[in-house]
N, CA, C and O atoms as a DFTB+ gen file, in Angstrom:
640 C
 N C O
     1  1     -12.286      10.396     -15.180
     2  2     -11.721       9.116     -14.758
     3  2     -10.795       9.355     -13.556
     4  3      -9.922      10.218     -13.638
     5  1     -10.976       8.518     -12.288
     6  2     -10.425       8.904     -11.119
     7  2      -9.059       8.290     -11.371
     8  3      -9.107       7.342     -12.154
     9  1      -7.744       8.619     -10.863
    10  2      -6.786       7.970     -10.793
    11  2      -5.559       8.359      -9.447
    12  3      -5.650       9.436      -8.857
    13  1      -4.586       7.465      -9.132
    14  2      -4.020       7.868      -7.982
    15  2      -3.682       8.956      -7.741
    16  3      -3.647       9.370      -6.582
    17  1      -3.221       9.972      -9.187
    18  2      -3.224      11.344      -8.472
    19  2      -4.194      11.781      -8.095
    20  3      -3.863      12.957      -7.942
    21  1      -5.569      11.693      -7.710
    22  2      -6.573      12.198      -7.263
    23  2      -6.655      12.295      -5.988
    24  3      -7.488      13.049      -5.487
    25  1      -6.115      11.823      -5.508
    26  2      -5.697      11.455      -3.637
    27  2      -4.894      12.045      -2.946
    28  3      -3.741      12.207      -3.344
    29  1      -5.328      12.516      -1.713
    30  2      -3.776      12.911      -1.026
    31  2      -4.159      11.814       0.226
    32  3      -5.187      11.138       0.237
    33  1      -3.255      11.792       1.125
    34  2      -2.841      11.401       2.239
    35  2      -2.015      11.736       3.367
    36  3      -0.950      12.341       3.253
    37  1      -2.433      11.401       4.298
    38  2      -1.488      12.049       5.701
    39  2      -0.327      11.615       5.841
    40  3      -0.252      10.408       5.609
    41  1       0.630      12.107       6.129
    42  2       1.923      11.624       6.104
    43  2       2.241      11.287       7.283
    44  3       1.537      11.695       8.206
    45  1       3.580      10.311       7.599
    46  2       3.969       9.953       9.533
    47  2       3.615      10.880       9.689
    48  3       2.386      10.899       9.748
    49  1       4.203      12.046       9.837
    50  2       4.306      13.854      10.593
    51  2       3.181      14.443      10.339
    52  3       3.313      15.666      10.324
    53  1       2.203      14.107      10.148
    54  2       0.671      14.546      10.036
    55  2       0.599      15.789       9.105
    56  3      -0.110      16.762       9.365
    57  1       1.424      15.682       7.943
    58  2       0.621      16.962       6.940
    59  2       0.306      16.175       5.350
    60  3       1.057      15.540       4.610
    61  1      -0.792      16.456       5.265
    62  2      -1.631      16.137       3.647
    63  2      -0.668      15.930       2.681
    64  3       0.210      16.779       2.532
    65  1      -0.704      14.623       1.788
    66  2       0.145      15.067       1.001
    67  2      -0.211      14.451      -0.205
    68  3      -0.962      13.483      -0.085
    69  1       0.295      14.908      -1.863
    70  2      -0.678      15.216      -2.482
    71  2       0.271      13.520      -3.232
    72  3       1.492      13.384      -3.156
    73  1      -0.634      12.511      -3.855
    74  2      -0.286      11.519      -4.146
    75  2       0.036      11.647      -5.782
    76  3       0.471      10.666      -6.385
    77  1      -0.216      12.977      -6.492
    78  2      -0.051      13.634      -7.457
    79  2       2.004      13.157      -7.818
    80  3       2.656      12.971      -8.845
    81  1       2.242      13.145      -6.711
    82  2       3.715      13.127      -6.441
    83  2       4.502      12.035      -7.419
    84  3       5.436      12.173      -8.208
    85  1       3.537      10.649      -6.929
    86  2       3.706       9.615      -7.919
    87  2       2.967       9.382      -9.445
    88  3       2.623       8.335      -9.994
    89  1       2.893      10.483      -9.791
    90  2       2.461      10.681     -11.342
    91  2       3.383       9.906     -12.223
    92  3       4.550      10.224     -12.450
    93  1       2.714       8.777     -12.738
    94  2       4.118       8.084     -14.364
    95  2       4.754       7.364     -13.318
    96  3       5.946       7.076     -13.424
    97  1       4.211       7.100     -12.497
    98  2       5.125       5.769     -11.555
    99  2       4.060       4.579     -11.406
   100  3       2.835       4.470     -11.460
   101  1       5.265       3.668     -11.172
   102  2       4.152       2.066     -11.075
   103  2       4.005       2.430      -9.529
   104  3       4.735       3.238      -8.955
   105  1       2.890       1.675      -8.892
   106  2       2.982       1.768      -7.192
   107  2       2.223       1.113      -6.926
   108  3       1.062       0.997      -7.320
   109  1       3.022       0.400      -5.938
   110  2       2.186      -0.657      -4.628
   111  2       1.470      -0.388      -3.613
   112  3       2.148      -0.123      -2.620
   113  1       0.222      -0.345      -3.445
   114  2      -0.486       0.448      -2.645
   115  2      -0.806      -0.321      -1.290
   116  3      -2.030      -0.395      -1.188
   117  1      -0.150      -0.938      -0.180
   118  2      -0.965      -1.957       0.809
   119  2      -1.221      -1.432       1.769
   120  3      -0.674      -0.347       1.970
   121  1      -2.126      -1.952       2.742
   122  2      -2.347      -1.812       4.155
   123  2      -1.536      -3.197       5.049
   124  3      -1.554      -4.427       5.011
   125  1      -0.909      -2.194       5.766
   126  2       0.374      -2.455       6.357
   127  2      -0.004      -2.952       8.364
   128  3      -0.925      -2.353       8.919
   129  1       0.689      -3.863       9.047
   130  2       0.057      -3.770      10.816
   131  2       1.362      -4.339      10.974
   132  3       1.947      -5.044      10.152
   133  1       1.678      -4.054      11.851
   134  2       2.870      -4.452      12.591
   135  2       3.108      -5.471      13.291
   136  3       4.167      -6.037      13.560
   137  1       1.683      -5.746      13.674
   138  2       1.940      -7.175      14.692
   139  2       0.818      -8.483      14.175
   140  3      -0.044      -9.049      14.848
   141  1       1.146      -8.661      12.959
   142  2       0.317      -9.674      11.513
   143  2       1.079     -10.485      11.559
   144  3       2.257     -10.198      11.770
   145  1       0.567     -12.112      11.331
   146  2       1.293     -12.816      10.671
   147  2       1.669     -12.189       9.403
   148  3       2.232     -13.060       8.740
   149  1       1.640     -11.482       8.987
   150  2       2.086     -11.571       7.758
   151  2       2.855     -10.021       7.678
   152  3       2.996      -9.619       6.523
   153  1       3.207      -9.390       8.427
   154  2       3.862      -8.356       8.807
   155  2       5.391      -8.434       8.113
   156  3       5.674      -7.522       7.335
   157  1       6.471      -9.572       8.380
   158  2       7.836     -10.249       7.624
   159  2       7.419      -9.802       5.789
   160  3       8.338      -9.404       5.074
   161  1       6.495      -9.887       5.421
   162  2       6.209      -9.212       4.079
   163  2       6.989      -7.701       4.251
   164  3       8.011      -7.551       3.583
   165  1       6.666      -6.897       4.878
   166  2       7.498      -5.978       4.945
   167  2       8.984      -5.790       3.945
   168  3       9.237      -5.079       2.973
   169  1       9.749      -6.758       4.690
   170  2      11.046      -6.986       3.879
   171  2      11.236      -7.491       2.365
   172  3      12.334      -7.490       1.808
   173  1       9.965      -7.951       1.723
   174  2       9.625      -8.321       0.647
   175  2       9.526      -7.458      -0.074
   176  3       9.921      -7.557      -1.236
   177  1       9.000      -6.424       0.380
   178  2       8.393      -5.547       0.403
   179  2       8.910      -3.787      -0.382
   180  3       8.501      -2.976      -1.214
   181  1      10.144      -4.012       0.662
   182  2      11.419      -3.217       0.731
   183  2      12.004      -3.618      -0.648
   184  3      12.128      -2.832      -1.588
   185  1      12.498      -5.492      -0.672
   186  2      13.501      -5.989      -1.769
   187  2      12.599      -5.474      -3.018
   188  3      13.204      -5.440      -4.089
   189  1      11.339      -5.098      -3.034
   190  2      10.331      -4.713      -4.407
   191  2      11.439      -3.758      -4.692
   192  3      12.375      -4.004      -5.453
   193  1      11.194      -2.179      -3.747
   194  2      10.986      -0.876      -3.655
   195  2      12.964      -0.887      -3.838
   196  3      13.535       0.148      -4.180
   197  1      13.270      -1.391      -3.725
   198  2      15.058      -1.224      -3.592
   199  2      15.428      -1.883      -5.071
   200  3      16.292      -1.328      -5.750
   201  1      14.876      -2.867      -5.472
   202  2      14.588      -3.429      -6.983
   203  2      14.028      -2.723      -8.269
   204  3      14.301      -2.983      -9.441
   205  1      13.293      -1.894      -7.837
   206  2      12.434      -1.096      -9.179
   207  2      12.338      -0.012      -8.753
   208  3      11.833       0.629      -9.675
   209  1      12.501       0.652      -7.909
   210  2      12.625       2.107      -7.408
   211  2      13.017       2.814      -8.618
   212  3      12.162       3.462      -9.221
   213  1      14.525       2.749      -9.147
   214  2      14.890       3.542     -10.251
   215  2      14.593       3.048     -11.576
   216  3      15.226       3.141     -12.627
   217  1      13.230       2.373     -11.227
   218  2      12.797       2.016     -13.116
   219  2      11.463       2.747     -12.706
   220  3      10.796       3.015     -13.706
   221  1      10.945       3.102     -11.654
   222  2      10.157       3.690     -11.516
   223  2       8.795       3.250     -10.750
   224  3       7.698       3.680     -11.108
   225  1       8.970       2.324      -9.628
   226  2       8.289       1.703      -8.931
   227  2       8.464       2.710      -7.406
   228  3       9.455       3.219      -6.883
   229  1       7.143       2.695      -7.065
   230  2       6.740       3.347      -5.426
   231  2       5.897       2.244      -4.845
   232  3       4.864       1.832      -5.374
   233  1       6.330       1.865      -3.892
   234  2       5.522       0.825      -2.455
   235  2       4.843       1.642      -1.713
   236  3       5.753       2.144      -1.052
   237  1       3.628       2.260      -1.262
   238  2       3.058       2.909      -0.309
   239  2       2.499       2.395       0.428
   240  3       1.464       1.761       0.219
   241  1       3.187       2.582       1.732
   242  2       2.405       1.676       3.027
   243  2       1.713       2.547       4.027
   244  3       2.169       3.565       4.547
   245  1       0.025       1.751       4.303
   246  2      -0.834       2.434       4.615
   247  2      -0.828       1.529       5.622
   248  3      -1.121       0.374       5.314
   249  1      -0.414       1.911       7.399
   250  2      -0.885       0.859       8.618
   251  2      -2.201       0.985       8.749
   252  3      -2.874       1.883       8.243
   253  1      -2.636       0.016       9.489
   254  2      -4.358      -0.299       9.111
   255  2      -4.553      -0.805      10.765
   256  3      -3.555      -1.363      11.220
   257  1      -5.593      -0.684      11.594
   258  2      -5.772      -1.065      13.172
   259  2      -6.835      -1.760      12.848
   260  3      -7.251      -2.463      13.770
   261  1      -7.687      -1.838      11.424
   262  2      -9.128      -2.386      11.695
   263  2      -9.014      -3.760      11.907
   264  3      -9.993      -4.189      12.517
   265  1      -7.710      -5.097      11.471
   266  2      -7.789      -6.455      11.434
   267  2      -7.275      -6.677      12.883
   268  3      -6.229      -6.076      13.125
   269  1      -7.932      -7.611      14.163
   270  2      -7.426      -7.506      15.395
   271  2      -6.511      -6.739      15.724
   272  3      -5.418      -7.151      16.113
   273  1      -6.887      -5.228      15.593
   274  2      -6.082      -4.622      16.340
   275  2      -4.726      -4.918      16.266
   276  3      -4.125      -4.878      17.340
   277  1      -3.742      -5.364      14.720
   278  2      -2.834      -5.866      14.913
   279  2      -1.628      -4.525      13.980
   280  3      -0.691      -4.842      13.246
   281  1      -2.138      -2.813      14.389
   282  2      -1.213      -1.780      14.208
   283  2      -1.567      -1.103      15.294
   284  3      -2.414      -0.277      14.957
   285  1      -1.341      -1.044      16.419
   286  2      -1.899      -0.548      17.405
   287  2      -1.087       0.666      17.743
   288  3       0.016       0.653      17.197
   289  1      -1.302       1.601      18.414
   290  2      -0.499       2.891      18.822
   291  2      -0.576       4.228      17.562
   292  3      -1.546       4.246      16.804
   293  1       0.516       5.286      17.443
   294  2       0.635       5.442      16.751
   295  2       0.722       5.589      15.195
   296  3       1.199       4.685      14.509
   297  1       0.282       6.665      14.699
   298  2       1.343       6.285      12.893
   299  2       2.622       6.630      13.529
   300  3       3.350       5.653      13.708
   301  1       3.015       7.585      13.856
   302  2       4.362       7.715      14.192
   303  2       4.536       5.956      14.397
   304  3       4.958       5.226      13.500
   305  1       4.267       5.646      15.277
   306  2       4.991       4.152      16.216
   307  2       4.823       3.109      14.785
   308  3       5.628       2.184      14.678
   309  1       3.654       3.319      13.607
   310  2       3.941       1.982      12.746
   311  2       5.405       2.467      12.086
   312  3       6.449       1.843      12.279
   313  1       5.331       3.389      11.473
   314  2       6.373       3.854      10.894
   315  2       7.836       3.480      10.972
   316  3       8.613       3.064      10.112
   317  1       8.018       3.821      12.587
   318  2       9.090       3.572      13.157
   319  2       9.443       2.292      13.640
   320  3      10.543       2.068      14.144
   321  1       8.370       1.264      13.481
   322  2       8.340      -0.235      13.661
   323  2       9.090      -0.893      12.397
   324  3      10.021      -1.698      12.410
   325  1       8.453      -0.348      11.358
   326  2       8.748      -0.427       9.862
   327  2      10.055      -0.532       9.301
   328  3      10.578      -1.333       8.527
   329  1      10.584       0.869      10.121
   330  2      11.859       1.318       9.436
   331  2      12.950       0.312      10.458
   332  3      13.938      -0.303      10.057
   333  1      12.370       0.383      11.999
   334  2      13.637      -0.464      12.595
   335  2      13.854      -1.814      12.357
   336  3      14.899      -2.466      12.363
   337  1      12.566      -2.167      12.121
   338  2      13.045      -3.973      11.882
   339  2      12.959      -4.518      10.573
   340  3      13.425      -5.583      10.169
   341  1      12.107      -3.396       9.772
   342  2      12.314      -4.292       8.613
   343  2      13.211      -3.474       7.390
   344  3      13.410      -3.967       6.280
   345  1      13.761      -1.984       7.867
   346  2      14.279      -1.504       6.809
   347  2      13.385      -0.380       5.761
   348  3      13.720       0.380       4.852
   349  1      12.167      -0.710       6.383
   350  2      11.183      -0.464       5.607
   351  2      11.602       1.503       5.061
   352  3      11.400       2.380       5.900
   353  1      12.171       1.895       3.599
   354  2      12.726       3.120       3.155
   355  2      11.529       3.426       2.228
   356  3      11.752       4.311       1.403
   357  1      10.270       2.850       2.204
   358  2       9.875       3.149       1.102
   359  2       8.517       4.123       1.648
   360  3       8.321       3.933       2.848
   361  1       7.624       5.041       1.071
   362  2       7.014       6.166       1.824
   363  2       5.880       4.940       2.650
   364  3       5.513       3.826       2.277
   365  1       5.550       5.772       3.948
   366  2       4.735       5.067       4.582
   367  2       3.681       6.639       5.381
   368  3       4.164       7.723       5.707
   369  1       2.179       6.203       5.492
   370  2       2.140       7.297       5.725
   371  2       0.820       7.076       6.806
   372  3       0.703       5.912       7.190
   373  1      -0.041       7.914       7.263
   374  2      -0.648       7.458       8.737
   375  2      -1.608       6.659       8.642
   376  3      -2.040       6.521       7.498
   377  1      -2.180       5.985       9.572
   378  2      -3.249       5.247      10.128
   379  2      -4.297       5.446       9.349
   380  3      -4.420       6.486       8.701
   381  1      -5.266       4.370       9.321
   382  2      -6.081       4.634       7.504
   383  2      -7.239       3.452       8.419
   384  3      -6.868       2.494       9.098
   385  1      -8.648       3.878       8.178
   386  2      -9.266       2.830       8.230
   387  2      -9.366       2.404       6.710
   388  3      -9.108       3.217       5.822
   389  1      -9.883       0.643       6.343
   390  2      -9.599       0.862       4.657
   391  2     -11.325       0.245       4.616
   392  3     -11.860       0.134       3.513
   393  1     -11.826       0.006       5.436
   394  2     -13.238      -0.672       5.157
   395  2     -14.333       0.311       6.088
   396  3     -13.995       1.200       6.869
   397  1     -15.427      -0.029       5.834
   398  2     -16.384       0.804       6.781
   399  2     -16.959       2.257       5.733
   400  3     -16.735       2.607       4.574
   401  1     -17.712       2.753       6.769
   402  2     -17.541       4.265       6.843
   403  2     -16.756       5.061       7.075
   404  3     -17.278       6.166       6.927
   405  1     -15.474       5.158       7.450
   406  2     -14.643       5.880       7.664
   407  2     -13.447       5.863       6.542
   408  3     -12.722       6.810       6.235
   409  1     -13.435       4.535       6.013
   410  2     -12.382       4.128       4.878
   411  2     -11.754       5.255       4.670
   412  3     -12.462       6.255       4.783
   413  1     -10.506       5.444       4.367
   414  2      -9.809       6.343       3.789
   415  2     -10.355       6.416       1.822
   416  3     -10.303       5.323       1.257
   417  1     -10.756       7.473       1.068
   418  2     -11.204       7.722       0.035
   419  2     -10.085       6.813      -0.647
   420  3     -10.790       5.987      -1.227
   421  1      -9.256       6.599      -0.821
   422  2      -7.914       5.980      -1.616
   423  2      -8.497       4.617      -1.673
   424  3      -9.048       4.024      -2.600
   425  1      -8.232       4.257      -0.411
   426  2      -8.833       2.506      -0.271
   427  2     -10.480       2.309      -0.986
   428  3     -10.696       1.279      -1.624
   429  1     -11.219       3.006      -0.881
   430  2     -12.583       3.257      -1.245
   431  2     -12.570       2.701      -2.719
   432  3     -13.150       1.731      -3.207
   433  1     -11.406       3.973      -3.467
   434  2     -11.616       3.659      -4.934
   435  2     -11.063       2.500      -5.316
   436  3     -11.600       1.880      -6.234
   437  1      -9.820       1.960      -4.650
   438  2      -9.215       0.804      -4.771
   439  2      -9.910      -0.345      -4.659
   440  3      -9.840      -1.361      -5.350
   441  1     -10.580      -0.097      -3.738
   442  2     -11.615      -1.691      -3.356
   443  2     -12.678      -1.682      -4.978
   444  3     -13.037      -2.650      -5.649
   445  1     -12.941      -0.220      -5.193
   446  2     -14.261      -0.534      -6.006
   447  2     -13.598      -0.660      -7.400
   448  3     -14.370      -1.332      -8.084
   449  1     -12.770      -0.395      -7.950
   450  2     -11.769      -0.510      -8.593
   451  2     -11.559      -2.055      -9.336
   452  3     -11.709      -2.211     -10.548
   453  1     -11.094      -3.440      -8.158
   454  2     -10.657      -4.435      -8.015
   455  2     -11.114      -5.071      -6.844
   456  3     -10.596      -4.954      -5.733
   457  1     -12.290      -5.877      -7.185
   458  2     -12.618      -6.710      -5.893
   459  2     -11.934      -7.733      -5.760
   460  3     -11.203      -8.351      -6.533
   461  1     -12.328      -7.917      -4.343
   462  2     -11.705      -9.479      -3.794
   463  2     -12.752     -10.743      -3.787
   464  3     -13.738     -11.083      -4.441
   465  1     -11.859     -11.336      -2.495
   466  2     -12.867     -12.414      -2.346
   467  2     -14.421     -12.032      -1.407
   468  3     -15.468     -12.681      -1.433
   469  1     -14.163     -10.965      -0.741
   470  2     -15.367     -10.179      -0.042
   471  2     -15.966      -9.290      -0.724
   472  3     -16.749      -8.494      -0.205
   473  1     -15.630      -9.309      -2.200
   474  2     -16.343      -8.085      -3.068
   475  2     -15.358      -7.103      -3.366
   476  3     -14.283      -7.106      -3.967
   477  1     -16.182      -6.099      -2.648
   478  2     -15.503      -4.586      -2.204
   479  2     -14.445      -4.628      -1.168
   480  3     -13.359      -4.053      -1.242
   481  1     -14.951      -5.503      -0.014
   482  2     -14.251      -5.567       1.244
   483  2     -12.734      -6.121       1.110
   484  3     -12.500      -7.193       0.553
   485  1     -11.844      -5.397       1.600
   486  2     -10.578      -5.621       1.941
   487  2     -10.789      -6.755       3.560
   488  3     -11.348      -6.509       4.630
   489  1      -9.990      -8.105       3.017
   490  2     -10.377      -9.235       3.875
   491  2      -9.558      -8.910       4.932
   492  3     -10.087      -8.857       6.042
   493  1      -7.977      -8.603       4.792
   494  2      -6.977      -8.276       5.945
   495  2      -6.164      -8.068       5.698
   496  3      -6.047      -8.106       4.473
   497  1      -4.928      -7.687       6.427
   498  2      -4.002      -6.408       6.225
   499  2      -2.910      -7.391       4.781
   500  3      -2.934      -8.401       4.078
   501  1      -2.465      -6.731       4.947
   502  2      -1.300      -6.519       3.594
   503  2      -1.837      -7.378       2.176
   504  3      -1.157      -8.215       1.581
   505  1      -3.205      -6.950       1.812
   506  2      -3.695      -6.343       0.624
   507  2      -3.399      -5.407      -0.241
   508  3      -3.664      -4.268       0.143
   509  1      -2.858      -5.530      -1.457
   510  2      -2.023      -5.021      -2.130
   511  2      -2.692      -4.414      -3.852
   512  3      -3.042      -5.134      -4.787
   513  1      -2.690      -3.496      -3.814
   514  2      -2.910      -2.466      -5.516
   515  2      -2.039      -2.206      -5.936
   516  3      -1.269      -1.376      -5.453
   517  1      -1.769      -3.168      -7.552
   518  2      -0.614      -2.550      -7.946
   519  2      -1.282      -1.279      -9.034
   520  3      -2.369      -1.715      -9.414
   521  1      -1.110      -0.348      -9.453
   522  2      -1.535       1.210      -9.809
   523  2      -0.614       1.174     -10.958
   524  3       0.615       1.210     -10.899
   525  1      -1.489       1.084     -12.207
   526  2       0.022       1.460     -13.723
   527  2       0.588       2.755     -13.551
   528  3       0.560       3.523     -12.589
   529  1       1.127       2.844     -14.723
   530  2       1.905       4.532     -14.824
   531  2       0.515       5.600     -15.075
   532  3       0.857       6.777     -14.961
   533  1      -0.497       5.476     -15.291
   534  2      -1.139       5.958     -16.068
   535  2      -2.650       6.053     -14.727
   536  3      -3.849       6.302     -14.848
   537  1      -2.066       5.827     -13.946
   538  2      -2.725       5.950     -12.248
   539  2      -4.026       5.334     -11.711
   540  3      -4.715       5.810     -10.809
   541  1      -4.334       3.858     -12.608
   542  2      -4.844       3.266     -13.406
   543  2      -4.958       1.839     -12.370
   544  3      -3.825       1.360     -12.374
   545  1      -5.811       1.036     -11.552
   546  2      -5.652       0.016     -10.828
   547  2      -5.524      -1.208     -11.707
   548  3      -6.581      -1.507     -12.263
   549  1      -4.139      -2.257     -12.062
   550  2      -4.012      -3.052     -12.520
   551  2      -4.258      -4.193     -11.939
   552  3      -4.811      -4.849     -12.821
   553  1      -4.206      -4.685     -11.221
   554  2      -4.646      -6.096     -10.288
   555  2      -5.221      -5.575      -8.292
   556  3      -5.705      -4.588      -7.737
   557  1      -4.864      -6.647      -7.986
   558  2      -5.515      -6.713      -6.447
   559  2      -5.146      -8.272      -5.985
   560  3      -5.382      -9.338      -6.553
   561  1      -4.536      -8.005      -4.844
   562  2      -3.433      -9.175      -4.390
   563  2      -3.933      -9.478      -3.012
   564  3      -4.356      -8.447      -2.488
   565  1      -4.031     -10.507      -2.259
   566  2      -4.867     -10.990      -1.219
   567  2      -3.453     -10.549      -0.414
   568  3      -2.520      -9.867      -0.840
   569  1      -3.631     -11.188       0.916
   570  2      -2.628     -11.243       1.547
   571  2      -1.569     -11.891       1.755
   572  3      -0.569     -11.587       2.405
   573  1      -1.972     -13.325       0.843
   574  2      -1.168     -13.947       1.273
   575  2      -0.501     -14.390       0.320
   576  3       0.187     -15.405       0.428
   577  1      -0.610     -13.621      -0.887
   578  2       0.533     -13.091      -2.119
   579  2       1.513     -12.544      -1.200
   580  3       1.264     -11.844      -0.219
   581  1       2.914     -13.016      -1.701
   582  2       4.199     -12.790      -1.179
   583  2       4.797     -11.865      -2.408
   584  3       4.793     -12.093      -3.618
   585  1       5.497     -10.332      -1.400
   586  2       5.798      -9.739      -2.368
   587  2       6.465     -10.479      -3.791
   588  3       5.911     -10.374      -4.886
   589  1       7.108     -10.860      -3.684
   590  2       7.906     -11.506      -4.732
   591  2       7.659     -12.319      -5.672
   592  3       8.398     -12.797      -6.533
   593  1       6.057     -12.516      -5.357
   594  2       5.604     -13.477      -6.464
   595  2       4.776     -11.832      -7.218
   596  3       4.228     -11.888      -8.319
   597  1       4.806     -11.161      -6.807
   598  2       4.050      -9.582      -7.827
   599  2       5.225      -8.966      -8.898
   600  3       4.990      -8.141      -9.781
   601  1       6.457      -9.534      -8.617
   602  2       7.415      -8.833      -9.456
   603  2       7.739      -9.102     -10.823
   604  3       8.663      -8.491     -11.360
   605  1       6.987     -10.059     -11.510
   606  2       6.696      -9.798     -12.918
   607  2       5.207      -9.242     -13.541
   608  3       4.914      -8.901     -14.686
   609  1       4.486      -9.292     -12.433
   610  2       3.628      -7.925     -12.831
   611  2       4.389      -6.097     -12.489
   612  3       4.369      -5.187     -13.318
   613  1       4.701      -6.048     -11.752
   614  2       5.415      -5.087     -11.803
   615  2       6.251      -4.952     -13.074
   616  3       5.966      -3.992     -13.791
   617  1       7.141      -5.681     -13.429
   618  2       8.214      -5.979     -14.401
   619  2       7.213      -5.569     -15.503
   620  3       7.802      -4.825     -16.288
   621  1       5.673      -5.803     -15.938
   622  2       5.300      -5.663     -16.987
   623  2       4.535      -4.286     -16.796
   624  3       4.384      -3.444     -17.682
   625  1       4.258      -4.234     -16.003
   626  2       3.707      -2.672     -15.806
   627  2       4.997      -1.516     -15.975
   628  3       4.811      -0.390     -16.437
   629  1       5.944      -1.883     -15.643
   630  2       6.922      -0.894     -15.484
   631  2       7.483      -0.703     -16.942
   632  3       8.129       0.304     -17.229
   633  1       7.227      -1.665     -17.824
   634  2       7.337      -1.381     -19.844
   635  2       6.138      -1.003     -20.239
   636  3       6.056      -0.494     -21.357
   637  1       5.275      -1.114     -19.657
   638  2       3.947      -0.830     -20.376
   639  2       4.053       0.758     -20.680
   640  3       3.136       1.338     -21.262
């Protein structure tokens, strides 16, 4: 049975890193763009990760370039977009295609995991997996779920 520790990922600073890390943690898994309407989620985002952090909640933000081109540049540059305007403290880590052939393996299992309204297909950026303790995909959140309406699923995942 596959589960989030099965994954690693690239970090801003470009070294592998093993997602093993968040073992027995709840976590928010999205694809993240900087220049989205819906980008101000960010700070929602944060109030999750600053809220349940020490009950045992992780936000992982994955920037994504595939929806109009709206993470453009860098991972370094989403990162640092992240942290200056929105605060964003919670791990964020590099550039990810999440659909296609190239998909990052994480997004892959996630999509097949919990479909959307496109199936498999992730429709556009800040699409959201919330992941039990048990590394386990519990729901799948469109985009235009506002963090704050996920925080009594969290709240129940985080007793489960």
């Amino acid at each position: 049975m596959t589960t989030l520790s099965d994954f690693t990922a690239e970090t801003l600073a470009g070294q592998d890193e093993s997602l093993e890390t968040y073992a027995g943690k709840v976590a928010l898994v999205v694809n993240t763009a900087s220049q989205c309407g819906f980008t101000p989620q960010l700070e929602g985002l944060e109030k999750l990760y600053d809220s349940y952090s020490d009950q045992g909640l992780v936000v992982l933000g994955f920037p994504c370039n595939q929806f109009g081109g709206q993470a453009p540049g860098t991972s370094a540059e989403q990162g640092e977009f992240c942290q200056r305007n929105y605060g964003v403290s919670f791990p964020m880590y590099g550039l990810v295609d999440v659909n296609g052939d190239d998909a990052h393996p994480l997004f892959k299992w996630l999509r097949s995991e919990k479909k959307g309204v496109l199936g498999e297909k992730i429709k556009w950026n800040f699409t959201k997996f919330l992941v039990g303790k048990d590394g386990k995909v519990i729901k799948r959140y469109g985009s235009t779920t506002k963090p704050e309406k996920i925080a009594g699923d969290i709240e129940k995942a985080l007793k489960a």
